[in-house]
N, C-alpha and C positions, 0 to 999 in steps of 0.2 A: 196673801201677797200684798194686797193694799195695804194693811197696816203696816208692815216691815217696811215698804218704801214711804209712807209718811212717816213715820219715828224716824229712819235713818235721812230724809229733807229737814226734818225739826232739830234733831242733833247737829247737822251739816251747820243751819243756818246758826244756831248758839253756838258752837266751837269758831263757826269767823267772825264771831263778834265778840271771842275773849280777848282782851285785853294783855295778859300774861301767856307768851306763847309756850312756855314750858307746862301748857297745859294741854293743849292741843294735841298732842299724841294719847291720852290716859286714854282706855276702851271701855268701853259699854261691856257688863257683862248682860246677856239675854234671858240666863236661868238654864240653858240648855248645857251636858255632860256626858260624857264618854267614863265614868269611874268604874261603872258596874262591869262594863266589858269594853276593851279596847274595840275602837271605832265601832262600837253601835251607842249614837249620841240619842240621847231623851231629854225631854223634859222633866224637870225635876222634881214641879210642882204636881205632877200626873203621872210622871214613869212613864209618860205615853212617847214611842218614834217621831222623828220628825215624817211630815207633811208637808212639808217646804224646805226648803236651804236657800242659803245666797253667799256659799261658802268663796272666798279668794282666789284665781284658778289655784291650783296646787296646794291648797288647802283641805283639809284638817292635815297635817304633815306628824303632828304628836312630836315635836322635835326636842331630841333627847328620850323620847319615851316617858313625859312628865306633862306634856299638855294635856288637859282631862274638862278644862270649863272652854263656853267658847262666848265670844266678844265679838262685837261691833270697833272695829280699828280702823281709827281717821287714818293712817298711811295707807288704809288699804279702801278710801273712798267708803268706807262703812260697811264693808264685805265682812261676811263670816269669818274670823281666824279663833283656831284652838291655842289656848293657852294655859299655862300654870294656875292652875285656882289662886293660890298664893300672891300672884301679881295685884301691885294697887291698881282700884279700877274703880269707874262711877258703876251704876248700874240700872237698870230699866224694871219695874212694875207694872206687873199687869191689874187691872182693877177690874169689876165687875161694871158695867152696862147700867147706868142707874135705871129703874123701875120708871113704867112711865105711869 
């Protein structure tokens, strides 16, 4: 949970320091999908269920029957929303924990 609320503070604070405001809406994809089965969403990197959500109330909705990735969406304060994989979007990495 700590990490999902520091990514979605650090996005916060760089999207109110863009300059260009037709930028400010573009979502975060997380890597997490619903394609294999309608709403049971995984990770994509592991196939593994989620272990946490911080879905939008009313959210994952599949609207149209076509949302399958889900995103980080500034109108929605950086809450979970499912979306069109197809939709442009920046997106998040996860890395490894360097070695100490």
């Amino acid at each position: 949970m700590f990490t999902f609320n520091f990514v979605k503070h650090t996005i916060y604070q760089k999207t109110n320091s863009i300059t260009d405001p037709s930028q400010g809406n573009i979502g975060y994809y997380i890597g997490g999908s619903d394609m294999s089965t309608e709403g049971n969403f995984i990770w994509m990197h592991s196939r593994q269920p989620f272990n946490y959500t911080d879905w939008k109330q009313g959210m994952p909705d599949s609207h149209g029957n076509h949302e399958d990735c889900v995103h980080l969406y500034p109108l929605f304060h950086f809450q979970w929303n499912d979306i069109q994989c197809s939709t442009p979007g920046y997106f998040i990495c996860e890395k490894p924990s360097p070695s100490k």
